[in-house]
N, C-alpha and C positions, 0 to 999 in steps of 0.2 A: 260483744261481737255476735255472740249465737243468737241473743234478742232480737239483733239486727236484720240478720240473715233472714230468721223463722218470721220477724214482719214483713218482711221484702218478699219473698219466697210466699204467702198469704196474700200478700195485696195483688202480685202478679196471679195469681191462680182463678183472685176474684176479680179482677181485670178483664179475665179470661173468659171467665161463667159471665159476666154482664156485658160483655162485649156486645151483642146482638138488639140489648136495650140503649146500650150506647148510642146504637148506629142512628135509632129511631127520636133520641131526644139530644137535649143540651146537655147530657153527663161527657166526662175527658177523663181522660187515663191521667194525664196530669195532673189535673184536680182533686183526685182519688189520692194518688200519690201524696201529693202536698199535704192534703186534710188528714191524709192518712196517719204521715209523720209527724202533724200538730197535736193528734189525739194522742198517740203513743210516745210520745214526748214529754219531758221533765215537768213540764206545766200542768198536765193532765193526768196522765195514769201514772208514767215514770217508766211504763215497761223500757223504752229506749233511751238511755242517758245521754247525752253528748254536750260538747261544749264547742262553740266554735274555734280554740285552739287545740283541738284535737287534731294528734295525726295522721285519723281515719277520715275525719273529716277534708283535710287539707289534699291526702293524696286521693283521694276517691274523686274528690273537686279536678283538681289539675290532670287524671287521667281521663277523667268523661270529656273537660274541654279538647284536650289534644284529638281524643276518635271526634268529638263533634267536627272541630276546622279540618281536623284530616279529610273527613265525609263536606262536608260544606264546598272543601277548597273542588273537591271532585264534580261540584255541582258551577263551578266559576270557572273553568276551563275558556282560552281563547274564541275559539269554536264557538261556544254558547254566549259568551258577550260579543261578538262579531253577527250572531242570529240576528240580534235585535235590541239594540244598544240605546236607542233612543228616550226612551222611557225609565228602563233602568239607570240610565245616566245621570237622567232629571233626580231620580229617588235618592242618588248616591253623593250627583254632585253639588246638587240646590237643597234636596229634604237635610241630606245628615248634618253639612255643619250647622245649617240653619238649627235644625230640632237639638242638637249641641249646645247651641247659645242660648234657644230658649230656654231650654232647662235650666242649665247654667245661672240665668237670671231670675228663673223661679226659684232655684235655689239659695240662692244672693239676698233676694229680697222677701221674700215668704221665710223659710227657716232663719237668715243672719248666716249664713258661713261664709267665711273670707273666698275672694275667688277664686283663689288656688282650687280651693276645695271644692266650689263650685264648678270647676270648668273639672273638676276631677269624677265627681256624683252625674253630671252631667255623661261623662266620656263613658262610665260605667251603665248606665242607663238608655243611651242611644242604640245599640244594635236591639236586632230585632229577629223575631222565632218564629215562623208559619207554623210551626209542631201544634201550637195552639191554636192554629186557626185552619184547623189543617180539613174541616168539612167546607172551605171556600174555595183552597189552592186543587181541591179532589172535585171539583166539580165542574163535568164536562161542557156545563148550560153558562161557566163564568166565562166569558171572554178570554181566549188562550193569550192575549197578550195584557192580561191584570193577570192573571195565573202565574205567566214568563214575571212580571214584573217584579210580584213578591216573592218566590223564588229568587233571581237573581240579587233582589237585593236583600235579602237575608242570609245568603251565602257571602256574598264578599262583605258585607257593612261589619260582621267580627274582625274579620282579619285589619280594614281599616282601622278602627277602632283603638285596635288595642295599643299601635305607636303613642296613642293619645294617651291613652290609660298608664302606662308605662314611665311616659312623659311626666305627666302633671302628677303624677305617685311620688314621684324624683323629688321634684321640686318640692311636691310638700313635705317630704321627710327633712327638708332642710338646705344651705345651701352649704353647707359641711360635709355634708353627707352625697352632692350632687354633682357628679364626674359624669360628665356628658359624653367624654370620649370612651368611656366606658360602657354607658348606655350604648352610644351609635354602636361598638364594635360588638354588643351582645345581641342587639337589631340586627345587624350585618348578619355576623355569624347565624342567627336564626336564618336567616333569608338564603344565605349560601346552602347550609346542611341541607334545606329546603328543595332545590334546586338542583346540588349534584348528586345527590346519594339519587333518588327515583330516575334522573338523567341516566347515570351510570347502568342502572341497575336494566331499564328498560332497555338501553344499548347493547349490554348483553344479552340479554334473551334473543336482539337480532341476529345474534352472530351466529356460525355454524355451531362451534361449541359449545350450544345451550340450548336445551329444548321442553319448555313446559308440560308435562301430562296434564291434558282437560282435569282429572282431579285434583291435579296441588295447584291451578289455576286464580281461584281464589284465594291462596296462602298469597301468592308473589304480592300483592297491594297490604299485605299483613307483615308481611315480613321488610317489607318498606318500611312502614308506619315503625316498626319497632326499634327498626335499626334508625332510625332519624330522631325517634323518643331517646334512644339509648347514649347517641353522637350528642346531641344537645344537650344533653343532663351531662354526658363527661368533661363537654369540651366549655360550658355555659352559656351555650347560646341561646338565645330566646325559644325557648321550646312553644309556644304558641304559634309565632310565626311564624316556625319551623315546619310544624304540622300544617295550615295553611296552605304555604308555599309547595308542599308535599305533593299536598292534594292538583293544586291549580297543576301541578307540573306533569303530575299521572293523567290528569285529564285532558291535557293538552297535548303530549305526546305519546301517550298510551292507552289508544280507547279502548281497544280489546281488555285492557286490565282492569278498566276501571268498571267496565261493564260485565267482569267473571265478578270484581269484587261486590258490585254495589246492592245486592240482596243481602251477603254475607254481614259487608258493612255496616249496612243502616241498619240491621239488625241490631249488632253489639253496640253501634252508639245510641240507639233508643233505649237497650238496655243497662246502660252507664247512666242517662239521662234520665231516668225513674229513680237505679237507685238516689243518686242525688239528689234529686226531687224529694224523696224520702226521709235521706238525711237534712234538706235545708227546712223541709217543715217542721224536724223534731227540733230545730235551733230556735221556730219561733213560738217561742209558749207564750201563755196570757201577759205575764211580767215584761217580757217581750216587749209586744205591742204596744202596752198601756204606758211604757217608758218612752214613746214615739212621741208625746203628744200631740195637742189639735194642732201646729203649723206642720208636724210632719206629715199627718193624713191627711193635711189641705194641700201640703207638695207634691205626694204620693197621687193625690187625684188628679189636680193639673199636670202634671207631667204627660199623666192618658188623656185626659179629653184636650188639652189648649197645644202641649206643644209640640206633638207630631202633627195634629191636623191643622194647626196653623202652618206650619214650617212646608207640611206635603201643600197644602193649598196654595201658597205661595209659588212653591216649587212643580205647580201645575200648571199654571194661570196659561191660556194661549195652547195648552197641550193636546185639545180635541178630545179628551177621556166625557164620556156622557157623565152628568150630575152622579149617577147611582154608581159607575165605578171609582171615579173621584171620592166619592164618601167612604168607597171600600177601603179606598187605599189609604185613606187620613183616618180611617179607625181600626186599620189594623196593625198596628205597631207594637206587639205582645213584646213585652220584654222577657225576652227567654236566657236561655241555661247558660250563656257568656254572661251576663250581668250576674249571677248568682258568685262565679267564681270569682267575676274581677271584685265583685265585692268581700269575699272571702281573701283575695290578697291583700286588699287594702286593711282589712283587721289585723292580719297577718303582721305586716307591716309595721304595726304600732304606731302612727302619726299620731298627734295632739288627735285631731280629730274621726279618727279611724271606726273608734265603735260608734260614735251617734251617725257618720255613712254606711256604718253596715246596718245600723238600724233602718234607717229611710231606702237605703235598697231594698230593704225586706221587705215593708210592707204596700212599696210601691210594684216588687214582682209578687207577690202573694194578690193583691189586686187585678194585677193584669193578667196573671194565669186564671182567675175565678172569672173575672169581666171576659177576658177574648175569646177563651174555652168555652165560654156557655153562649158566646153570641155567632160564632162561625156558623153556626148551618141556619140560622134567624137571616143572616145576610146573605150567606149562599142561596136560599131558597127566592129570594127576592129575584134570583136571576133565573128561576125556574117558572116559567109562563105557567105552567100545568100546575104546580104546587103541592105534587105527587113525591111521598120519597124515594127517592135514586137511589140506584146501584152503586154509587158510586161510596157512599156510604160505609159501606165493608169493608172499601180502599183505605178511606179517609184515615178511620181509628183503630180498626181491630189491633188488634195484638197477636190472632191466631192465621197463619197461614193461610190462604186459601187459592184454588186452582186458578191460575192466571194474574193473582194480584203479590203483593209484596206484604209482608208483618208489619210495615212501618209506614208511616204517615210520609215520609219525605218520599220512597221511591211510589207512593203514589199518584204524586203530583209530578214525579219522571215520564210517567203515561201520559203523560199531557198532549194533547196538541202541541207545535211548536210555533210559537207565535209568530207575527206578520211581522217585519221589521218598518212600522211605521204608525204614526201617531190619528193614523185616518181613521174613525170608525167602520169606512165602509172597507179597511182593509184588518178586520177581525179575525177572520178566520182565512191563514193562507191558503186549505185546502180547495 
């Protein structure tokens, strides 16, 4: 544990000091992170030990997820899919199942896993992270409704998701083992805690006897979160989309909270989301990888180039998005920091098939975090006539504070313009 710390603690400081060459090239704080944890990892040096059935491992995974959908759900609020729905809808309701099924079938027939298993690796592998693509979503010259779009659909496509993940996890453990009514009522209960706890809480604060100071302002979206983490773990309800449903529900009825919390916020979930990062790259040592074989890193590659950008292509066709934002959006499908845990439950879990899907998780997100990360401002810049570096760059990555922007990639892509609620080009920019 102090290895852990003193390298976490080190990598964030040199984060810090390179941030500024960051801004200027293809280097990512993720990327850092991940290679970070591969060198210092059992395969390499050994300073960081860990095993994926570790219980550092496991809770460190499942509290980073919960602040991640807590923060996500805060960014899916009514309000913000009522802005401009059309686009996002396509990504969520044509790209996901579609890019689902394709995987699914790359999975089936490139590796051999039964379909269970595939529509499982598949479900764990669909959402999607703009954290790594975050010099495209920060960039005032992209088009504010491709901006709205990855956004929105990288905020809700977790919380979708993970019924699936949950689902076909079921089924593969067996069908002995598979009490549905059990599932639905741990679903339910997730989705209830979800719902009345931030209800309640923010109906209090309406009332006479309750009155927030500007300073404990940002706590009340904190003290949500915990008391909803705390309900779900007592009562067993799905804590994922518990946190989720949190968020969506702060956001929708509580703007002023969600807007004291969301600096605070996306602060500590960026900082859950490195260490992780940390930890999941010291899980993949050389042995690791080399235990994947050639069908896994031929599934691990299709998955990024064939089956989001066929699935987003499909799920365009007719949409008016010009050639160059259409490309953006079929090549930016980073599989981020939901896939790393859901693949961490499924090991968990023990199925027949568990470690060889945690293997091809691994090196299909250790891919996409190296491929997406280094390619966002390559793409971003393609939307900048001038092809001078932007300001906006300091937003995109830093890690460090600075006057008028946010520490973290997500609330910089909150500065955004608000997108046009329609699929016209010449309705790009509502202002």
């Amino acid at each position: 544990m102090t290895h852990l710390l003193l390298a976490f603690a080190a990598l964030l400081l040199l984060a810090v000091l390179v941030s500024n060459l960051a801004h200027r090239t293809v280097l990512s704080t993720a990327a850092l992170f991940l290679v970070g944890g591969f060198l210092l990892g059992d395969g390499v040096t050994g300073l960081v030990s860990l095993r994926p059935g570790d219980d550092l491992v496991s809770e460190l995974a499942e509290l980073a997820l919960f602040a991640v959908l807590f923060t996500d759900g805060m960014h899916a609020g009514w309000h913000d899919l009522r802005s401009a729905w059309r686009l996002p809808g396509r990504a969520l309701g044509w790209g996901l199942p579609l890019t689902l099924l394709i995987t699914a079938f790359l999975a089936h027939f490139v590796v051999g896993l039964g379909w269970v298993e595939s529509m499982l690796i598949a479900s764990i592998l669909t959402p999607t992270d703009p954290v790594f693509a975050a010099a495209l979503v920060g960039n005032d010259k992209v088009p504010p409704r491709l901006r709205h779009l990855l956004n929105v659909e990288s905020g809700v496509n977790d919380g979708l998701v993970l019924s699936f993940v949950v689902l076909f996890l079921a089924i593969a453990q067996g069908e002995e083992d598979l009490h549905l009514g059990e599932l639905g009522a741990e679903l339910a209960g997730g989705l209830a805690i979800g719902v009345a706890i931030p209800w309640a809480a923010i109906m209090l604060v309406r009332t006479r006897l309750f009155a927030i100071a500007p300073k404990y302002e940002p706590l009340n979206a904190v003290a949500i979160g915990l008391l909803v983490l705390a309900t779900a773990q007592a009562t067993h309800g799905n804590l994922f989309l518990a946190a989720f449903a949190a968020g969506v529900t702060v956001a929708s009825i509580g703007h002023q909270h969600r807007a004291a919390f969301e600096e605070f916020g996306e602060l500590v979930a960026e900082l859950l989301k490195l260490a992780a990062l940390l930890v999941f790259g010291a899980l993949l040592s050389p042995a690791f990888l080399g235990d994947v074989g050639w069908t896994g890193w031929a599934f691990a590659v299709l998955a990024l180039v064939v089956a989001r950008p066929l699935a987003i292509w499909v799920s365009f066709l007719g949409s008016r998005l010009t050639p160059r934002e259409q490309a953006a959006v079929m090549w930016f499908g980073p599989k981020g920091f939901a896939s790393v845990v859901y693949g961490l439950l499924v090991l968990d879990a023990g199925i027949v098939e568990g470690e060889h899907i945690f293997h091809l998780v691994g090196v299909t997100i250790a891919l996409s975090i190296l491929a997406h990360s280094s390619t966002d401002i390559i793409v971003a810049r393609s939307f900048d006539d001038e092809h001078e570096v932007p300001a906006w760059f300091g937003r995109a990555r830093t890690l460090v504070r600075r006057p008028g922007s946010s520490p973290t990639s997500r609330e910089s892509r909150n500065g955004a313009d608000p997108p046009a609620d329609s699929d016209d080009p010449a309705h790009e920019n509502p202002q």
